[in-house]
Every structure is written in structure tokens, then in C-alpha cells.
C-alpha positions in Angstrom: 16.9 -12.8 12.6 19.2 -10.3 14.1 19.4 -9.3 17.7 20.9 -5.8 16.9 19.3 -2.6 16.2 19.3 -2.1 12.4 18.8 1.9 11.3 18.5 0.7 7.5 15.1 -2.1 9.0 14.0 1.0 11.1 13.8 3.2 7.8 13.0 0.3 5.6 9.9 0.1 8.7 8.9 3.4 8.4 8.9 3.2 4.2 6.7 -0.1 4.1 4.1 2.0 6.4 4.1 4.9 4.4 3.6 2.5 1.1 1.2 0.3 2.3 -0.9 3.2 3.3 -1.1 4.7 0.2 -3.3 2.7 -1.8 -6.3 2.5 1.2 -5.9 6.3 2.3 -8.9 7.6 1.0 -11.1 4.6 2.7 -9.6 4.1 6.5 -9.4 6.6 9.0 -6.6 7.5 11.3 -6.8 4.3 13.6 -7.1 2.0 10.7 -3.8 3.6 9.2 -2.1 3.3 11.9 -2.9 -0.3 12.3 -2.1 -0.8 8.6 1.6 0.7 8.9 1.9 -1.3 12.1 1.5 -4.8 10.4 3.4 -3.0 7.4 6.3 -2.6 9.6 6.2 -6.2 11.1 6.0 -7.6 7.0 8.7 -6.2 6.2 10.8 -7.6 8.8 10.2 -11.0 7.6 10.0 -10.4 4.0 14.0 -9.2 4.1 14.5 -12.0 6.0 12.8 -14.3 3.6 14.2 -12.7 0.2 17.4 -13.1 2.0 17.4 -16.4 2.6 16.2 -16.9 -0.9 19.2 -15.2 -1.5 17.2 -12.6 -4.1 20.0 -9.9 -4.6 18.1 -7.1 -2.5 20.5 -5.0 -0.8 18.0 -2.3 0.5 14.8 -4.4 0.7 13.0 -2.7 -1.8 11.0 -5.6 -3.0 10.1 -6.0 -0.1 9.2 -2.3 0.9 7.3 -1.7 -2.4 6.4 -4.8 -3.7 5.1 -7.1 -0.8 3.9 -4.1 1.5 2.6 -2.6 -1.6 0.4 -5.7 -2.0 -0.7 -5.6 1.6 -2.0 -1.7 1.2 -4.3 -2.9 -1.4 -5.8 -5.9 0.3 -7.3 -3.8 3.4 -9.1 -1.3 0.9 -10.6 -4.0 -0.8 -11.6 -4.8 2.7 -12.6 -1.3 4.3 -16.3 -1.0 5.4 -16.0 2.8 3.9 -14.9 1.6 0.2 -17.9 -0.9 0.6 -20.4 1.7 1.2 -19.3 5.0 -0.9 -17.5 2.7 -3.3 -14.5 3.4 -6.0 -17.2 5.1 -7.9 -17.4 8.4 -5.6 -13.1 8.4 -6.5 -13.7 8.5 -10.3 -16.3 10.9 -9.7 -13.9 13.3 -8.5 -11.7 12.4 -11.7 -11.3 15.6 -14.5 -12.1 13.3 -17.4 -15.2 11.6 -17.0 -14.9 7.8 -18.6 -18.6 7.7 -19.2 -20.4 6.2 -22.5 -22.9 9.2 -22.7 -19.9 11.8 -22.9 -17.7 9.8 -25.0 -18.8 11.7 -28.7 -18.1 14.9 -27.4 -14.7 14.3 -25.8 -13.5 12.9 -28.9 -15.1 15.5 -31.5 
């Protein structure tokens, strides 16, 4: 690990928040955003680290932004006590084109 200041970690810190956020935003509130850009941010560190010492050919960490932190955005949602109690089905409710067997023969006539 370094004992520098990075600006490309601080960015590459900022990114993994702002991408492991997106997946859960519509079931955490403020606080629980926060805390999931936090650990985001604290990932990433060690994911560059460990894909470097893999010696995977990363030079801006963007597995690491998008893939790993995008894998820990999705775990808290699956988690959240709000996407346990109004559930994914309120978000496909919301969704222009209904996917439901009843309307199906009219949307394709």
C-alpha cells in the first residue's frame, strides 16, 4: 500500500461511491448511502491493490470501480428493510410497458 496521497485513488474513491450507490438508490435513505459509498471507498482501495498484485493490466482501476463496487451496490439492496417491504414490484409498477400476462394480447395486436 502506499503512504502518499494519490488524486487518481481519491477520484477512483469518489467513482466507486457514486457506482455502488446506484443500484440500491431507490431503497436506502440518505444515511444508508452514505454508509454504502463509505465502505465503497474503502473497497476500492484494496481491490487496486489486489488486481495489481495480480498484475491484471488495470491502469485506472476500473474493474475495480465498476465491476467489484458495482457488485457491492447490489448486495445492500437485496439487503434493505425498504426493498423487503414495498418490494421490486412497486419499481416495475412505475415502468411504461407493463410485462403483465393479462395485457400481453393487446400490446402485441
Amino acid at each position: 500500500m502506499g503512504l502518499k496521497p494519490d488524486p487518481s485513488m481519491l477520484c477512483n474513491g469518489m467513482l466507486a461511491g457514486l457506482v455502488a450507490i446506484t443500484a440500491p438508490c431507490a431503497f436506502v435513505n440518505s444515511v444508508g448511502a452514505a454508509i454504502i459509498g463509505a465502505v465503497a471507498g474503502i473497497i476500492v482501495v484494496y481491490s487496486v491493490f489486489f488486481f495489481d498484485k495480480m498484475k491484471v493490466d488495470d491502469c485506472v482501476g476500473a474493474i475495480s470501480v465498476h465491476g467489484v463496487n458495482g457488485l457491492w451496490g447490489v448486495c445492500p439492496s437485496a439487503c434493505s428493510r425498504r426493498a423487503s417491504t414495498e418490494g421490486v414490484g412497486t419499481a416495475w409498477n412505475a415502468m411504461p410497458v407493463r410485462l403483465r400476462w393479462s395485457q400481453r394480447p393487446p400490446q402485441i395486436a
